[in-house]
Wavefront OBJ file of the C-alpha trace (Angstrom):
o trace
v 6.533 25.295 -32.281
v 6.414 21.706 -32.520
v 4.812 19.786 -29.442
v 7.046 16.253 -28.917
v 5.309 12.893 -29.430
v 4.466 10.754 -27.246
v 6.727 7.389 -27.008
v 5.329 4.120 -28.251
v 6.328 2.588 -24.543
v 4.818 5.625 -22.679
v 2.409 3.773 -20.455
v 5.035 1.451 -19.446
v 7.528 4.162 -19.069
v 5.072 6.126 -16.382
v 4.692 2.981 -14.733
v 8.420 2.524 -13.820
v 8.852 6.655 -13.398
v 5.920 6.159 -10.842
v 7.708 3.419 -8.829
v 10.801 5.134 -8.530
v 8.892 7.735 -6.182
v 11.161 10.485 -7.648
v 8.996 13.038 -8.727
v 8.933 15.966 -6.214
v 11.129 14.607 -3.950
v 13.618 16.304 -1.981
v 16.510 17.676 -3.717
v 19.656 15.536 -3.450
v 23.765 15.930 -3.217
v 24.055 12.751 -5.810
v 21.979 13.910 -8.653
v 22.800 17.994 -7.090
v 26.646 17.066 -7.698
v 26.738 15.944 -11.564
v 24.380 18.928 -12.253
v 27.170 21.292 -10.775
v 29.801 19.321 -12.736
v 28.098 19.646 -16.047
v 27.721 23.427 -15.843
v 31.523 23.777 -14.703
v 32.660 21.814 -17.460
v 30.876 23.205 -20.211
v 30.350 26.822 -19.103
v 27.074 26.399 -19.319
v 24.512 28.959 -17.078
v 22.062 26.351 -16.984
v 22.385 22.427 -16.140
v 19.488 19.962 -15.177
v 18.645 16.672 -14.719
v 15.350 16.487 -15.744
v 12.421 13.931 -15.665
v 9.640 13.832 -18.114
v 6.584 13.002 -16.229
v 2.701 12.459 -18.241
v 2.145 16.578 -18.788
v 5.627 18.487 -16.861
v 8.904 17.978 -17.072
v 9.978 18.860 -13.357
v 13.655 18.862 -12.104
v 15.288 16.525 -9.999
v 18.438 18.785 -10.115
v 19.286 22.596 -11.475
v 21.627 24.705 -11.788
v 21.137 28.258 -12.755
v 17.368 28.022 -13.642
v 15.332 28.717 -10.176
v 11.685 27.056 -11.526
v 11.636 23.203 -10.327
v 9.022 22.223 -13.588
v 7.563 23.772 -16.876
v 4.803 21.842 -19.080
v 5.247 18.585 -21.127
v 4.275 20.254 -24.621
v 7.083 23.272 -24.629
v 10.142 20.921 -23.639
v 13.030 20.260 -25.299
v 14.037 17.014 -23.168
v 10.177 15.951 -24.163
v 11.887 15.581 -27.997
v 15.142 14.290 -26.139
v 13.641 11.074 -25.056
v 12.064 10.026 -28.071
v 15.214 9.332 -29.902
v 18.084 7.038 -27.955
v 21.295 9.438 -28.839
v 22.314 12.795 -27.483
v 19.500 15.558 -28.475
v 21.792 18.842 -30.065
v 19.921 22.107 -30.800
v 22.692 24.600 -31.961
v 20.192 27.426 -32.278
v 16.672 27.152 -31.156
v 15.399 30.431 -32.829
v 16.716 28.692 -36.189
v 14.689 25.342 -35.734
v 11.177 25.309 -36.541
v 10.312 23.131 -33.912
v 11.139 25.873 -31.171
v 11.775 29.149 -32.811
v 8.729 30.472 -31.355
v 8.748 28.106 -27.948
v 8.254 30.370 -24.882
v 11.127 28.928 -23.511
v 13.031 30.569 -26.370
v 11.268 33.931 -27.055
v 11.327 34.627 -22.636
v 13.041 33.675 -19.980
v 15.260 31.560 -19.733
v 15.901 32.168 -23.388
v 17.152 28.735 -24.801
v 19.421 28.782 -27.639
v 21.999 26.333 -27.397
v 20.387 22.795 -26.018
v 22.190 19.436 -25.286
v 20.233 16.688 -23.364
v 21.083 12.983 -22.875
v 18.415 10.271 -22.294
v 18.386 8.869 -18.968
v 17.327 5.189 -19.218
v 16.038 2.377 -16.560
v 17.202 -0.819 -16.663
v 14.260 -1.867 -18.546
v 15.477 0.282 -21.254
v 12.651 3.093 -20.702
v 13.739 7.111 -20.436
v 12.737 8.903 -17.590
v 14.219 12.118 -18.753
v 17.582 13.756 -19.655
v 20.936 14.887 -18.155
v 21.223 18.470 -20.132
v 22.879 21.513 -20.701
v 21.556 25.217 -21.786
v 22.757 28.401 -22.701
v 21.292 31.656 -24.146
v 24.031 31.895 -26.545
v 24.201 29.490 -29.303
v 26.830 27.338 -29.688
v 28.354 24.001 -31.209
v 29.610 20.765 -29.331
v 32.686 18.693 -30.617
v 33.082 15.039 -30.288
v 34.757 15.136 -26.780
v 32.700 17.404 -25.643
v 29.745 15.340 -26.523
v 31.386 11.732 -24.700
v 31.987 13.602 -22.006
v 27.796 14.980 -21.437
v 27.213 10.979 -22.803
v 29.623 9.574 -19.808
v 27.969 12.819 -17.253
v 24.583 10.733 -18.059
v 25.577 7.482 -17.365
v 26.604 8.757 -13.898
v 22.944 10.081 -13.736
v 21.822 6.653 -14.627
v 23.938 4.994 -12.060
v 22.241 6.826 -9.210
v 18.149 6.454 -10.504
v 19.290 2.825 -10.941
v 19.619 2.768 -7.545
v 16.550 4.161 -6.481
v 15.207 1.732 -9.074
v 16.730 -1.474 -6.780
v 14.808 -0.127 -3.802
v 11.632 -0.910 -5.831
v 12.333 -3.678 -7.744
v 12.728 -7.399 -6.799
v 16.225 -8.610 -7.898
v 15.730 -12.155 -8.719
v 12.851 -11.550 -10.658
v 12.455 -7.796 -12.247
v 9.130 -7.640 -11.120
v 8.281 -4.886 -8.621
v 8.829 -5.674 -5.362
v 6.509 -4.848 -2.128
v 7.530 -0.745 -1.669
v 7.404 -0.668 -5.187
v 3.964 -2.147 -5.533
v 2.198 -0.463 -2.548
v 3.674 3.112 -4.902
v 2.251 1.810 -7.940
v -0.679 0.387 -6.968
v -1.867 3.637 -4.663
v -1.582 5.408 -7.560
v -3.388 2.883 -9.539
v -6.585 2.901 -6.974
v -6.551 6.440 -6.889
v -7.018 6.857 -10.481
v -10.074 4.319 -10.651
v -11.600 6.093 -7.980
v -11.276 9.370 -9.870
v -13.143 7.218 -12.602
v -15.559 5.410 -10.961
v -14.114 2.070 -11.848
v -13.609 -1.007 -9.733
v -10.287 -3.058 -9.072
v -9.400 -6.128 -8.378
v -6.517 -6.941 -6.318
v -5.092 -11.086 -6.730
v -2.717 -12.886 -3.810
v -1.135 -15.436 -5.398
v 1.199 -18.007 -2.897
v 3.126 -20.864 -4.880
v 1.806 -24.054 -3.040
v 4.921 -26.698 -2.416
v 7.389 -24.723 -3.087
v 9.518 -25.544 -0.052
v 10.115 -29.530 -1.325
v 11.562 -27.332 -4.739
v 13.990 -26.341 -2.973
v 14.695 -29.216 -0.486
v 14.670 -32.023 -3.448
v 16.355 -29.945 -6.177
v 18.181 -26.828 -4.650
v 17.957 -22.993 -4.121
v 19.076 -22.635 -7.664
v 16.064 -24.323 -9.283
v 13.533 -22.935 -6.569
v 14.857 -19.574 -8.042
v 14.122 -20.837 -11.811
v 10.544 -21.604 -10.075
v 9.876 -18.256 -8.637
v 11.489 -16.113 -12.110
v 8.821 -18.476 -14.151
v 5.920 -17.462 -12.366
v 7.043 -14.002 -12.210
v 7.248 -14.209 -16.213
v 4.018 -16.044 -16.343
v 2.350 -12.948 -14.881
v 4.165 -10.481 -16.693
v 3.060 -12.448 -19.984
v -0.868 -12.980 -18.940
v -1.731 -10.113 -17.427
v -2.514 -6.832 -19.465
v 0.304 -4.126 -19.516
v -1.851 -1.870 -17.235
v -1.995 -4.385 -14.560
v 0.525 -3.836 -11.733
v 2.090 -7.351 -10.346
v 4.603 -7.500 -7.705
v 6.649 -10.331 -5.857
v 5.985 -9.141 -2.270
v 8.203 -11.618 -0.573
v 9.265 -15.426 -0.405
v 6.953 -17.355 -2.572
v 3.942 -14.500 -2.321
v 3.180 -12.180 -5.701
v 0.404 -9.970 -6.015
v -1.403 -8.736 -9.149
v -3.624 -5.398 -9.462
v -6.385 -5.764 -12.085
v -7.729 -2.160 -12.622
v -11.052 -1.249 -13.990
v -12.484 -4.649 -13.869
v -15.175 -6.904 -12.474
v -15.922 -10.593 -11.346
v -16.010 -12.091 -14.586
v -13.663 -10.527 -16.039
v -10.884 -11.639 -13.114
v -12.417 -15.237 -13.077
v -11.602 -15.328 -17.217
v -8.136 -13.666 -16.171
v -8.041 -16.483 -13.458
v -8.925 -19.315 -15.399
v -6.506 -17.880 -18.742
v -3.430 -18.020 -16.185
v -3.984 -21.156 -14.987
v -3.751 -22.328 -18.764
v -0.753 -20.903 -18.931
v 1.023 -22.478 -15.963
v -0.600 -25.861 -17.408
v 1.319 -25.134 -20.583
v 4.544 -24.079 -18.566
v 4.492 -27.021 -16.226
v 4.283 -29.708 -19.552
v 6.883 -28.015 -21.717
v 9.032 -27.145 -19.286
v 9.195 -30.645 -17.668
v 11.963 -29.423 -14.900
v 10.856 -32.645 -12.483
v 8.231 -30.763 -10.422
v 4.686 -28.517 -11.308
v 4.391 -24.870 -10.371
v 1.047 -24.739 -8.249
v -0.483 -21.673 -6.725
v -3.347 -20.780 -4.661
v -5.010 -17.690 -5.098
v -8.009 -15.348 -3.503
v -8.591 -11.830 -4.799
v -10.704 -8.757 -3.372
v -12.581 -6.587 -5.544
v -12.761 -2.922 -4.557
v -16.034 -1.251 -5.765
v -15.650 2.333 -7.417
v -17.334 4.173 -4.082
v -15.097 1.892 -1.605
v -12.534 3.725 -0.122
v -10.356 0.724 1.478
v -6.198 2.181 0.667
v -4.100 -0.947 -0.788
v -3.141 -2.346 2.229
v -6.690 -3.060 3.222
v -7.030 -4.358 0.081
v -3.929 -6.940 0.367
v -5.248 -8.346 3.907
v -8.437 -9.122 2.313
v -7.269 -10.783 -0.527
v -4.636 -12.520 2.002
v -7.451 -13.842 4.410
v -9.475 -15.122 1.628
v -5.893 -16.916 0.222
v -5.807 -18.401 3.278
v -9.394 -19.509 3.676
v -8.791 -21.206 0.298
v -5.561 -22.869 1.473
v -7.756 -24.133 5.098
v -10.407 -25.540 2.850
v -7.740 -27.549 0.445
v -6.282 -29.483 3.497
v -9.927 -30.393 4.636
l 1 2 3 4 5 6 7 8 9 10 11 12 13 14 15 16 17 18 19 20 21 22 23 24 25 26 27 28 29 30 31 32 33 34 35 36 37 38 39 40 41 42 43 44 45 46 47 48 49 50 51 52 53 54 55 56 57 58 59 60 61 62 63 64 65 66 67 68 69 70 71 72 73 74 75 76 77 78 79 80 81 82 83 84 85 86 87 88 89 90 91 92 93 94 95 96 97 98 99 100 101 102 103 104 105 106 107 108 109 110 111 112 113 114 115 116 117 118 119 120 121 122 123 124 125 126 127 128 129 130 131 132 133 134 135 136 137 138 139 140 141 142 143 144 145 146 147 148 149 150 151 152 153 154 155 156 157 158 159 160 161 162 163 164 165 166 167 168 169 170 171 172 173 174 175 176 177 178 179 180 181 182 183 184 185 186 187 188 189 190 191 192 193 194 195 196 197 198 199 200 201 202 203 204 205 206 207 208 209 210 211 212 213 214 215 216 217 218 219 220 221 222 223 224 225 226 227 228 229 230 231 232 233 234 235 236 237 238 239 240 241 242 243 244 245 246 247 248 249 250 251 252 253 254 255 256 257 258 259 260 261 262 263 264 265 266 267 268 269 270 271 272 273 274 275 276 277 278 279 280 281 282 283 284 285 286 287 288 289 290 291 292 293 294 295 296 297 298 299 300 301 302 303 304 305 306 307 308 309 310 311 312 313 314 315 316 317 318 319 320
């Protein structure tokens, strides 16, 4: 047995999976519905749309197949996702990568496998639409647009669940999805005994953007800032608009000096953005973060009206 690899965009891929709150939720008609198609159509016994989390693949949807997840390192749609094409195993006892996979020697004895990647907008894959049988068997062209146009239904309904988390103008997460992420995110430091560092960031003038030069270029305004974060802050850093002209940033396993380096780095940036960009006006922010010590046990939201109240102490003291 072969175990799959892991994907080069993995930690970016279990940031988006987390924000979609999907895993072990309830089951649903949407998802329930394309599952029952798929095994109709083909004559499969088994159909699933499953979604690779960091060590299970669990099951949004299934037909035929009563368990609801099975480990990471025995899965077939754990191979599926690393390539961007339908995933076609004829005969698993006749490929060396799961000949002797427990799936295959026991229940539900795989032999014929056919999964298609599910993708996010961002381009990451959260699992597979596929199809199973104990018998094997081979899949002709139509047969294989049809599973291909089955998973783009799939990826029609987690995209949206995906809008629920995401801020449209930007692509950035928006407030539920950053309160998901960022839980998470706190939880695991505190498993690890390591600090974190949350950032409030409000754009300062923005309202005479829009007033002198439109809703159209106060949009540009808010989309660069939102790309000025996603390009200074580490990959493992969760940033969020959370409404208006407010974003938030989420600086995990970090101390003072590190976020007042961060701090002073981003403010290069914007300096850089505001000459080259030259659109008539400067982006300018204030900012006040809270640090949360590894034994603190303050949730996010605590952590956010901190950060606010210092924001706004910094904002009180400016107009002094």
């Amino acid at each position: 047995m072969i175990i799959p690899q892991i994907p080069p965009d993995e930690a970016q891929r279990l940031e988006t999976l987390r924000a979609l709150k999907i895993l072990d939720s309830a089951p649903e008609e949407r998802f329930d519905r394309l599952t029952r198609m798929a095994k109709r159509m083909f004559g499969v016994p088994i159909s699933l749309v499953s979604i690779v989390d960091s060590d299970r693949q669990w099951f949004k949807s299934a037909q035929g197949l009563d368990a609801t997840e099975t480990p990471r390192d025995i899965s077939f749609c754990g191979h599926a996702i690393l390539g961007d094409g339908l995933f076609l195993i004829p005969n698993a006892i006749e490929d060396e990568r799961f000949q002797d996979n427990p799936l295959v020697t026991a229940a539900p004895n795989i032999r014929f496998y056919a999964g298609c990647p599910l993708r996010v907008g961002s381009g990451h894959k959260m699992g597979t639409l596929c199809l199973i049988d104990d018998k094997p068997r081979e899949m002709d062209d139509e047969d294989k647009q049809l599973l291909r146009d089955l998973a783009v239904m799939a990826e029609q309904e987690i995209a949206a669940l995906q809008l629920a988390t995401l801020d449209e103008l930007t692509a950035i997460s928006n407030r539920r999805g950053f309160i998901s992420l960022a839980t998470h995110a706190l939880a695991m430091c505190r498993r690890h005994g390591q600090s974190a560092t949350l950032v409030f960031f409000d754009l300062d003038d923005f309202k005479p953007i829009n007033d002198t030069f439109g809703h159209a270029e106060g949009d540009i305004a808010l989309i660069a800032f939102a790309n000025l974060l996603r390009d200074n802050f580490r990959d493992s850093d969760v940033f969020a608009r959370m409404g208006g002209d407010e974003f938030v940033a989420l600086l995990t396993g970090t101390g003072e000096e590190y976020v007042q380096q961060v701090l002073e780095s981003f403010q290069r940036a914007v300096d850089h953005y505001n000459t080259e960009a030259a659109r008539g006006y400067d982006l300018k922010y204030s900012a006040g973060y809270a640090i949360r010590k590894s034994d603190d046990s303050s949730d996010i939201e605590a952590l956010l009206a901190r950060a606010d109240e210092l924001l706004y102490e910094q904002k009180k003291g400016r107009k002094r």
